[in-house]
C-alpha positions as CSV (number, residue, x, y, z in Angstrom):
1,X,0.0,0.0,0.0
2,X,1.4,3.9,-0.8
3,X,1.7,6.0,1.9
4,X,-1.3,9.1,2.5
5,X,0.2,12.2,1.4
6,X,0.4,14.8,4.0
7,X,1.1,18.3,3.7
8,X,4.4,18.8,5.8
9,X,4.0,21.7,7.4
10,X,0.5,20.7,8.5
11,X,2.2,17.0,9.9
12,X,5.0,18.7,12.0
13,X,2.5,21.0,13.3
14,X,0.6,18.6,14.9
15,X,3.4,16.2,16.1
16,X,5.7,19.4,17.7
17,X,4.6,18.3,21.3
18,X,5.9,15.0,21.0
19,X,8.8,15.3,18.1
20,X,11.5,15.4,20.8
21,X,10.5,12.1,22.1
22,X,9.8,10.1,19.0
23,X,13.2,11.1,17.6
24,X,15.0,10.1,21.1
25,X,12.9,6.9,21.7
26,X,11.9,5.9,18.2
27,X,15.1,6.4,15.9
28,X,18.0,4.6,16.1
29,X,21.1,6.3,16.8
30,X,19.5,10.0,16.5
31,X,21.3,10.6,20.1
32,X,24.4,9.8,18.4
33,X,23.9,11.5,15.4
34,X,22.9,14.9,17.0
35,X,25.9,14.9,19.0
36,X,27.8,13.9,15.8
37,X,27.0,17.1,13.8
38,X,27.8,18.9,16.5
39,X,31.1,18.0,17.0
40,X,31.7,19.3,13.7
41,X,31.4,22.3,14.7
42,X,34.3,24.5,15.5
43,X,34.2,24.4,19.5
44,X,35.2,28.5,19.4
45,X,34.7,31.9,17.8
46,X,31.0,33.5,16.8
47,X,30.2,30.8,13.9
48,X,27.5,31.5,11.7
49,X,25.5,28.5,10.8
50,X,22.6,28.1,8.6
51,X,20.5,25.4,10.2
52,X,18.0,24.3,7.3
53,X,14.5,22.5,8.9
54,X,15.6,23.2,12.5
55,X,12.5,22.4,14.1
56,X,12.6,22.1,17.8
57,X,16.2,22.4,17.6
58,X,17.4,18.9,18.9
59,X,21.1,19.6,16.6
60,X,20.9,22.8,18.4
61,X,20.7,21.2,21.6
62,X,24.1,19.4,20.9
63,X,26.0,22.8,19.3
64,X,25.3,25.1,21.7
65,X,27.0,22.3,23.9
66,X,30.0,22.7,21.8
67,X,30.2,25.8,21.2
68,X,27.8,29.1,23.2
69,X,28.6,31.3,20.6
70,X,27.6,30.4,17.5
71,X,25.0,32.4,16.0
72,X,22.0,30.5,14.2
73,X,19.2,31.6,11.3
74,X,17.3,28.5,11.3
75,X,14.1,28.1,8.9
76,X,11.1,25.4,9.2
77,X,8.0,25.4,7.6
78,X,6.0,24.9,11.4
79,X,5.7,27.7,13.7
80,X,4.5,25.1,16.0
81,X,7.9,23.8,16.3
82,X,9.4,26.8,16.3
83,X,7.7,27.8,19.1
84,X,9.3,24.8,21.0
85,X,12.6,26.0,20.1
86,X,12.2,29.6,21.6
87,X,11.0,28.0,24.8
88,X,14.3,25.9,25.3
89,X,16.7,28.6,24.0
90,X,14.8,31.6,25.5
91,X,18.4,32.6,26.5
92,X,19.9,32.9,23.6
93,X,17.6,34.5,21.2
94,X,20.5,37.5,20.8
95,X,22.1,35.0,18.7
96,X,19.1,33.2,17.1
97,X,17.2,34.2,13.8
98,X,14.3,32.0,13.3
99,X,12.4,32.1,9.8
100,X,8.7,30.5,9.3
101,X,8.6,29.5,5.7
102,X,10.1,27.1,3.0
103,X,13.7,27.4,2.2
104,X,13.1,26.6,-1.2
105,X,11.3,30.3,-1.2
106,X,13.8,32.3,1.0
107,X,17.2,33.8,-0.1
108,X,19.9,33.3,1.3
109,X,22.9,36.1,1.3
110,X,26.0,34.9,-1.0
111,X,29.2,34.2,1.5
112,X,27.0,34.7,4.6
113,X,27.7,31.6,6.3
114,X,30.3,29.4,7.5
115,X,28.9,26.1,8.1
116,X,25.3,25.1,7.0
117,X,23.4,22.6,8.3
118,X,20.3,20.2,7.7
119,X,19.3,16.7,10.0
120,X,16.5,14.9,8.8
121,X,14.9,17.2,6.7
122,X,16.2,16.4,3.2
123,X,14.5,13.0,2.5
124,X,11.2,13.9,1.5
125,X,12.6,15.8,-1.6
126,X,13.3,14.5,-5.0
127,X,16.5,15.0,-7.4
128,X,15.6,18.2,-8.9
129,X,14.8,20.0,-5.8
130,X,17.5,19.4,-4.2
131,X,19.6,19.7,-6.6
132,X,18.8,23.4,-6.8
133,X,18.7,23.6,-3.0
134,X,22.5,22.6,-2.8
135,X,23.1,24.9,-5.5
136,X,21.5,27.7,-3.3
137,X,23.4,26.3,0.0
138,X,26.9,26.4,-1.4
139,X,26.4,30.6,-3.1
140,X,25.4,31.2,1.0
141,X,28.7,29.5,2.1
142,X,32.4,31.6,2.8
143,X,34.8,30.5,1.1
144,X,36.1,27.9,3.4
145,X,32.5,27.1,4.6
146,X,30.9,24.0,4.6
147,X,27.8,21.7,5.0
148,X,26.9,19.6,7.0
149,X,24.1,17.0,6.2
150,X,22.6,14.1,8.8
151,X,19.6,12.2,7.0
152,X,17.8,8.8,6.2
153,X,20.0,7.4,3.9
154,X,19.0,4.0,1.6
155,X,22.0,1.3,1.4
156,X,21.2,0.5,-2.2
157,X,20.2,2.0,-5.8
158,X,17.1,-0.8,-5.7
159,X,15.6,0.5,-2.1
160,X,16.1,4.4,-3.3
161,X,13.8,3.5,-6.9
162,X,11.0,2.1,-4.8
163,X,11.0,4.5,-2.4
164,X,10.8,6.5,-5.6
165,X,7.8,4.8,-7.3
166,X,5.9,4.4,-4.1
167,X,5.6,8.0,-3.8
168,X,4.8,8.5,-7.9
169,X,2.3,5.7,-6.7
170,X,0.5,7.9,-4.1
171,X,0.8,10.9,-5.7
172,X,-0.9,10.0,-8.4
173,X,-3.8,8.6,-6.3
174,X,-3.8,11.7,-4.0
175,X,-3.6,14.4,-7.1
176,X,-1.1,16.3,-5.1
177,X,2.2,18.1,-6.4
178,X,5.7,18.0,-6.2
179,X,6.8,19.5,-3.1
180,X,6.0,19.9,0.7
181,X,4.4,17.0,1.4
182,X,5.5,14.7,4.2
183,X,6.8,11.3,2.3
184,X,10.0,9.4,2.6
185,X,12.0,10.1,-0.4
186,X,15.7,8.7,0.4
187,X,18.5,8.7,-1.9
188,X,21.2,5.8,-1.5
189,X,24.7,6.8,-0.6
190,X,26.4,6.8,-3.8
191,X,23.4,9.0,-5.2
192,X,23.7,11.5,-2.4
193,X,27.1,12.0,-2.8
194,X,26.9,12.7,-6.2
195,X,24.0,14.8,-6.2
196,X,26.2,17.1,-4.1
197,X,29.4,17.0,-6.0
198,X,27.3,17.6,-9.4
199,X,26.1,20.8,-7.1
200,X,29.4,22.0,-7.4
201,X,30.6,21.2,-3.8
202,X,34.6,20.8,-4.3
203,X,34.8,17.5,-2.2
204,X,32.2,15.3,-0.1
205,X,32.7,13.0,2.5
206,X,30.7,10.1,3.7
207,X,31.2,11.1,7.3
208,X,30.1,8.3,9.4
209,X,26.0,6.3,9.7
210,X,24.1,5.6,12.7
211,X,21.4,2.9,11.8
212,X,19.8,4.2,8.6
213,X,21.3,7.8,9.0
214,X,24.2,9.2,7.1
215,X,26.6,11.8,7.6
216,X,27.8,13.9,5.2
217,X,30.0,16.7,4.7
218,X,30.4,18.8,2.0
219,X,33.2,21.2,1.6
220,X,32.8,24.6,-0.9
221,X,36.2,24.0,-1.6
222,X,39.5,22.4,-0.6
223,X,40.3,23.1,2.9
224,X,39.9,20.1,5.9
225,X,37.7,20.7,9.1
């Protein structure tokens, strides 16, 4: 059977309550993973980061951990879980621009950031869109900046095509668009990293995976973390 289509920002509005706990309690290795993306994160100096899909903030959780001075424009399509971000990082809302709305939509300033972000956001979006997304994600980055990308992550070409005709299945029988509705759409690893090279990133690493979530790290150009 397809999966109902949902519209996204309607399905994380009504699950912001209780998002914290299904990710701790439900997904293997998220604790591990958040703290992962963190320590990627240079542990000093006012960093700018692009956080892309924050949500309630559970990778913010982790960096402001690492590092209290990093300054964050996160962007989700919920208020709802927005909302529950402010509440945990009441303190730090000096240093925090949040943005309600699709960052498909919103610009982002060239060179404006040194690292960008995204954890468990990009799955639900198909070649195409991301491929412009990246695109848009590495004209934001310094030059030395780069991106940082935790998500659920296929092992094999076969599992990624019927993830991919599952949702042409229930699209078709739902009538909706391309776009923001909540599906599983993940790519395998080979196909992610080349969907991010082919975006003009100058070198990607497969970072590391916790259970069916993948690290990966994309550098605008040369230079090591």
């Amino acid at each position: 059977m397809s999966e109902k289509m949902e519209e996204m920002r309607s399905f994380f509005d009504k699950r912001a309550d209780t998002y914290e706990s299904h990710m701790r309690e439900n997904v293997h290795g998220s604790r591990m993973y958040y703290e992962a993306v963190a320590h990627l994160i240079p542990d000093t100096g006012c960093v700018k980061i692009l956080d892309l899909g924050c949500g309630t903030g559970l990778e913010l959780d982790e960096i402001f951990k690492v590092n209290s001075q990093a300054t964050v424009t996160g962007i989700d399509l919920s208020e709802n879980m927005l909302e529950v971000l402010k509440r945990k990082h009441f303190d730090k809302l000096d240093r925090l621009t949040l943005i309600r709305g699709s960052y498909f939509e919103i610009d982002f300033p060239a060179d404006s950031f040194d690292i960008a972000i995204s954890v468990q956001s990009m799955h639900h979006f198909n070649r195409n869109q991301k491929l412009l997304l990246y695109t848009k994600i590495l004209n934001c980055l310094v030059t030395e900046g780069f991106y940082i990308e935790a998500d659920y992550v296929v092992e094999t070409k076969l599992e990624e095509r019927k993830s991919r005709e599952s949702y042409e299945k229930s699209k078709d029988l739902s009538n909706a668009p391309d776009g923001f509705y909540h599906f599983d759409l993940p790519f395998c690893i080979d196909s992610q990293e080349k969907i991010l090279k082919e975006s003009g990133f100058h070198r990607v690493e497969h970072h590391s995976r916790f259970g069916n979530t993948s690290i990966f790290v994309a550098h605008k150009n040369s230079a090591s973390l």
